[in-house]
N, C-alpha and C positions, 0 to 999 in steps of 0.2 A: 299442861301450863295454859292459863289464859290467854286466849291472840289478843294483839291491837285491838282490832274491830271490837272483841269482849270488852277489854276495859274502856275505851272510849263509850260503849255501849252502854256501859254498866256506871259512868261517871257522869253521861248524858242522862241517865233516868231517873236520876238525882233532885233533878232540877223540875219540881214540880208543874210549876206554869209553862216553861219549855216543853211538855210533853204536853200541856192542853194547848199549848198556842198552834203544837205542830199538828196535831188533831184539829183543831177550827182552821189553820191554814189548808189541811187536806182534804176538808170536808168542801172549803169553795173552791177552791181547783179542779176539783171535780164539778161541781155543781157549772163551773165555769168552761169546761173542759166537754161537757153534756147538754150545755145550756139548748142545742137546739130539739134537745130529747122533754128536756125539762122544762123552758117556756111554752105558755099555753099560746101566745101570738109573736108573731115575728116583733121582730126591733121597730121596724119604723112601719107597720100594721096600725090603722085607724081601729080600735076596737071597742071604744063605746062614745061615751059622752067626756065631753073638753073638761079638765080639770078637775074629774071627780073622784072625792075621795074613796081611802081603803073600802072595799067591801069585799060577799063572799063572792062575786065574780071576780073583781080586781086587788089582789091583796095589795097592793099598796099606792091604787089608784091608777087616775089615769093621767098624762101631762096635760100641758097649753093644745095640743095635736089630737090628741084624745087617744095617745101610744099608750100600750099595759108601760106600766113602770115598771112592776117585777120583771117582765120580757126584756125591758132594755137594762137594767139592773144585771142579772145573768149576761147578757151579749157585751154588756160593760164591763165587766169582770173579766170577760175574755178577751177582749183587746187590751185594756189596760194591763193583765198578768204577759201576756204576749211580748208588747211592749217595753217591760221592765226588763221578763227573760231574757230577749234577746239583745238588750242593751247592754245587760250584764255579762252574757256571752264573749260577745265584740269585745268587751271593756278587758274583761282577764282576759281574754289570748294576747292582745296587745300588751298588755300591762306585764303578762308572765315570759311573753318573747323579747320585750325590751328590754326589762330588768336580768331573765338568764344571762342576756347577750354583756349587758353593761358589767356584772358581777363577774362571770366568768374569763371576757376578755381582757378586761380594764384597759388601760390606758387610756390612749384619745379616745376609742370606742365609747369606752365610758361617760369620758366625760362629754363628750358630743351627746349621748341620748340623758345624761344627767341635764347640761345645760338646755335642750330642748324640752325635759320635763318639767323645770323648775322654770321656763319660760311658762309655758301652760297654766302650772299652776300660781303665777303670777296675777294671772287675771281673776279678778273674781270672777266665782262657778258661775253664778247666776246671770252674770251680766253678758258670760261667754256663750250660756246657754241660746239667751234671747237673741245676740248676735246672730249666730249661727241661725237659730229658727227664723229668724226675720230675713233671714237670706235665700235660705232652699224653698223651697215652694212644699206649703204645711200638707202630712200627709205621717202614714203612722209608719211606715218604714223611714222616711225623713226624720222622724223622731227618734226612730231606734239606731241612725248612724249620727247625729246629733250625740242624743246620751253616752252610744258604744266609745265615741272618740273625743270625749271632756271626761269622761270617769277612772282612763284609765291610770292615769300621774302616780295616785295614792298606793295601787297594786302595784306599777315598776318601780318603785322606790322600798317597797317593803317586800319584794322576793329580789332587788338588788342585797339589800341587807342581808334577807336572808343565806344569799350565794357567797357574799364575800366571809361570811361565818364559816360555812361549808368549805370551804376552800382551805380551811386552816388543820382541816381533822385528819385522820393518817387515813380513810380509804379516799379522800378525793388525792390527797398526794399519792399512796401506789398505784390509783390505776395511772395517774400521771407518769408516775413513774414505769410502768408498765405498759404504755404504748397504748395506751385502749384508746379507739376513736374518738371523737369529739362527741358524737351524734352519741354515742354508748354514754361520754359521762353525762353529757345536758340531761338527757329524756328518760336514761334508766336508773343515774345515778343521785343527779339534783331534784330532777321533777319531784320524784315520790317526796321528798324530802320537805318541798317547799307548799304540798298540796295545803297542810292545815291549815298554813296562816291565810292561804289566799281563799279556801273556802269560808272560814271566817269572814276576814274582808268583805267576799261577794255580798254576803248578807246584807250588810249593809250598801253596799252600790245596790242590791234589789231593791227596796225598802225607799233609798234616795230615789231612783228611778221610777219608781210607783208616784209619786211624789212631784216630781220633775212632769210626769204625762199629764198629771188631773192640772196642774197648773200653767201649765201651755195649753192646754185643751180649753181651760179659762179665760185665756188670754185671746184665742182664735189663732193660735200659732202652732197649735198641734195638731191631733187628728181630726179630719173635718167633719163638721157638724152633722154632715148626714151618717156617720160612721157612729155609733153608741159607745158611749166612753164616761168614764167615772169623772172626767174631766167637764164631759160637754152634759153629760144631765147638772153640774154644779151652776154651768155657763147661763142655764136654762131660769134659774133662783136670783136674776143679778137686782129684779123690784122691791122693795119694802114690802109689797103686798104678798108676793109669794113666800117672804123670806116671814112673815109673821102672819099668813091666814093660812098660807098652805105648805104644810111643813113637808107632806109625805112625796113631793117634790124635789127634794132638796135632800132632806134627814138620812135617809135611807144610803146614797153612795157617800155622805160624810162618812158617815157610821164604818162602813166598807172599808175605806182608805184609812181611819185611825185603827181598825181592828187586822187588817193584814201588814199594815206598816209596823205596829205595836208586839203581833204575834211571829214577825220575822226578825225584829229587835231581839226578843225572848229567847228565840230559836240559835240566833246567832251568840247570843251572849252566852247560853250554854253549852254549845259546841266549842267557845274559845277556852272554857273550865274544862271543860272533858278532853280537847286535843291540847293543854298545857302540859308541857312534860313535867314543870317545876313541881304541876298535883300529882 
């Protein structure tokens, strides 16, 4: 008989562009992951002449600094995927510890981390974000507990869901009935159970969070300027002049953030078809 893994595997491959999206997603993560194998000059390296375009020295020029852009392009990729990661990290363990705890216990328990969530998400995202980053002192772990602790509202609410489901089916009542530890039902019996939908989910907190960086990073509120970021090469484009005489300044980490933002969209949308139990 086919396992899990198979048919998820096999309803995942389905999905055409899901499978190239996940292929161009792994092709810069590596690239991103290797960057310092793969750049010809460091990040912030003087290496030729001030603004000069693509050539076969510099495939996609050089900045205002006279930095390779493909160098800082690669080291940008790697902070800003870092970034996103570990925001999303923080965000589900939060999200998957609050919501177990509110689902399983209920009561006031519940409702106490219900009404502190629905407090959170009272505030607009955006304007919570700016908040917070106008407050810490900008810097790219500042960023990443920033993001980890505004993303997580959407995950405690949807594996709260999830648990109070769980809760109603005859093996969460026997082990109830059968004495089994607390720690036995959360982690061996709800967890597996709740992983799909929050894998799912993350997708999209990566993706928001990719997103969240380059636009602090724009603002001068996220990781700083001397730090190479998909953010701060955009920061770099803010003149008419660059933005319409010198494209390969600017072009190149646009491009970036709509094709990893776009191919983690893809990624996640297929994985919520393939882990649907109703398909």
């Amino acid at each position: 008989m086919e396992s899990h893994f198979g048919i998820v595997f096999r309803r995942f491959c389905r999905h055409r562009m899901a499978l190239v999206s996940l292929i161009v997603l792994g092709v810069m993560i590596l690239m991103a992951v290797f960057a310092p194998l793969i750049a010809p000059y460091g990040p912030n390296k003087v290496a030729g002449g001030f603004s000069k375009p693509p050539d076969a020295e510099h495939l996609l020029g050089t900045d205002q600094s006279a930095r390779d852009m493909f160098s800082r392009l690669l080291y940008a990729m790697r902070v800003s995927l870092t970034v996103a990661a570990a925001a999303t990290l923080i965000s589900t363990a939060i999200g998957v510890l609050l919501g177990m705890a509110a689902g399983y216990f209920g009561g006031r328990i519940d409702q106490a981390i219900m009404s502190f969530t629905d407090m959170v998400m009272s505030f607009p995202y955006i304007l919570l974000v700016l908040v917070a980053a106008a407050i810490f002192e900008p810097g790219m772990w500042s960023i990443v507990l920033i993001l980890g602790f505004v993303d997580w509202p959407g995950i405690a609410r949807l594996v709260r869901g999830s648990v109070l489901s769980l809760r109603e089916t005859v093996f969460f009542k026997s082990d109830i009935t059968a004495g089994m530890p607390r720690r036995y039902i959360l982690f061996s019996e709800i967890l597996p159970n709740v992983i799909a939908p929050v894998l799912v989910y993350a997708t999209s907190v990566f993706a928001l969070s990719i997103l969240d960086e380059a636009a602090l990073s724009y603002l001068g509120m996220g990781v700083p300027v001397t730090t190479p970021s998909l953010g701060n090469i955009l920061k770099g484009a803010e003149s008419i002049t660059i933005l319409t005489g010198k494209p390969w300044l600017w072009v190149p980490a646009g491009t970036v953030i709509i094709v990893m933002v776009t191919c983690i969209n893809f990624v996640g949308d297929a994985l919520r078809d393939a882990m649907d139990p109703k398909n």
